[in-house]
DRENDOVO-777794 format. One line per 2 residues: number of its first residue (from 1); their letters; for each residue z, y, x of C-alpha. Coordinates in steps of 0.25 Angstrom, whole numbers, padded with zeros to 4 digits, m for minus. Layout:
BEGIN
NUM	a	Z/Y/X ~ ...
This chain:
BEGIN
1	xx	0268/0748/m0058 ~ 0268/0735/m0065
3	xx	0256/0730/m0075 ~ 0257/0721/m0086
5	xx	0247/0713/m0097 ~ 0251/0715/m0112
7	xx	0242/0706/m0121 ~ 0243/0696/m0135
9	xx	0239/0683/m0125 ~ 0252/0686/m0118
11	xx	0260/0688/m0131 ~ 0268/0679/m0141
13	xx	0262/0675/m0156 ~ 0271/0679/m0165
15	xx	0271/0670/m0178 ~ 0284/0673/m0184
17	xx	0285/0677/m0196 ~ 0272/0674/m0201
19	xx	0266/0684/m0190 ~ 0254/0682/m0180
21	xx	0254/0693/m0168 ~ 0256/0692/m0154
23	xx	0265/0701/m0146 ~ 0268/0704/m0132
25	xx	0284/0708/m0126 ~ 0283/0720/m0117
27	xx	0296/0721/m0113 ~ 0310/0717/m0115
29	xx	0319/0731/m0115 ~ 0334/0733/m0119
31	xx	0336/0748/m0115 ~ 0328/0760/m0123
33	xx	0315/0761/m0120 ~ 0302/0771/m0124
35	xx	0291/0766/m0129 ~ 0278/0775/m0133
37	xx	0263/0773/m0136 ~ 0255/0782/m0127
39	xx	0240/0785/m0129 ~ 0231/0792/m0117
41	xx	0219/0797/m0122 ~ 0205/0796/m0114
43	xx	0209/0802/m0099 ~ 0223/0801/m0102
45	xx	0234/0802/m0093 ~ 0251/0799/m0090
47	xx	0250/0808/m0078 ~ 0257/0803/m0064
49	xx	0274/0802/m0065 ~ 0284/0795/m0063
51	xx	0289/0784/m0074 ~ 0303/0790/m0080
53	xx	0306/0775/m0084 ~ 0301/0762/m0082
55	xx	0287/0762/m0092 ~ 0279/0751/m0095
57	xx	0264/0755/m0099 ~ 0256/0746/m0110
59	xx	0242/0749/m0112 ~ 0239/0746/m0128
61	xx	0225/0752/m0127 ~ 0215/0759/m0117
63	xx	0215/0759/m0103 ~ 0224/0764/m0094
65	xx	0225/0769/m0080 ~ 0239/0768/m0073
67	xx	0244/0770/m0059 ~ 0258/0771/m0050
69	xx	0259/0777/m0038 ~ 0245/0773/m0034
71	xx	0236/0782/m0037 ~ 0226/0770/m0041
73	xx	0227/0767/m0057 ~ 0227/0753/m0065
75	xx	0221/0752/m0077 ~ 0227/0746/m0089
77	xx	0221/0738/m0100 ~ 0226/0737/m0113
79	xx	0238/0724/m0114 ~ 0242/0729/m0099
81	xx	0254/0738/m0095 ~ 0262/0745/m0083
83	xx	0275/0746/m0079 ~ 0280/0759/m0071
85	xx	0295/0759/m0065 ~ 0304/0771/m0067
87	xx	0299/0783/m0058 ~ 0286/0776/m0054
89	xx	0274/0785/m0055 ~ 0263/0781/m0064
91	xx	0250/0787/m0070 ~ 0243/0783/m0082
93	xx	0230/0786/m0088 ~ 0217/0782/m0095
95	xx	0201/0785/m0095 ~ 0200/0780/m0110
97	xx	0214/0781/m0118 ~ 0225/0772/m0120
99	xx	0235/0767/m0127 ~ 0248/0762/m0120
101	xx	0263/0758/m0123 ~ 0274/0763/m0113
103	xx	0288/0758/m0113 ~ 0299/0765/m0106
105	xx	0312/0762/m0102 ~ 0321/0765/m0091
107	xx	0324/0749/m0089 ~ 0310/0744/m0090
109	xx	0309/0733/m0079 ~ 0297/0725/m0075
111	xx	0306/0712/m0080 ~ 0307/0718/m0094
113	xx	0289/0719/m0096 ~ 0286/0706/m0103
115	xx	0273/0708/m0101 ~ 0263/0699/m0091
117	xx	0263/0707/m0078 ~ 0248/0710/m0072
119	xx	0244/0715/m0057 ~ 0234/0728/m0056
């Protein structure tokens, strides 16, 4: 399990063509991938398995709660994600709701997150 920081600060300002937004890669990804908008609602679980693919977890917004093998969780603010290897058991939950991205592909590699990596 691998934690990473998404935010605007770490982003790059886009002025082309008379626009003003900042945006922030994720990854870099040649092969098929899913990609799907999850919401948990208030005690909200994704029960204990093993990850079929490599998955990379963003929280958009709410708290999250996520855990590997060790039975002790890590909380996840919004702007921060995980990354789970293929077959690693994972668990994620939350006390208020959230609103998360998950990105799977069966070639995701920690090299491919261009996102800044953080230690919980």
């Amino acid at each position: 399990m691998e934690f990473y920081k998404f935010t605007t600060e770490s982003g790059h300002h886009i002025t082309e063509f008379n626009s003003n937004f900042y945006m922030k890669q994720i990854m870099m990804i040649d092969e098929e991938a899913k990609i799907g908008l999850i919401q948990l609602n208030e005690n909200g679980v994704i029960g204990y398995h093993q990850a079929v693919t490599p998955q990379l977890l963003l929280i958009i917004q709410g708290v999250g709660l996520v855990r590997s093998y060790s039975e002790k969780f890590c909380s996840l603010q919004p702007g921060e994600a995980v990354f789970w290897t293929q077959d690693e058991w994972h668990e994620t939950k939350t006390e208020k709701g959230l609103i998360g991205l998950i990105i799977e592909s069966k070639i995701i590699t920690s090299e491919q997150i261009l996102l800044e990596k953080i230690r919980k």
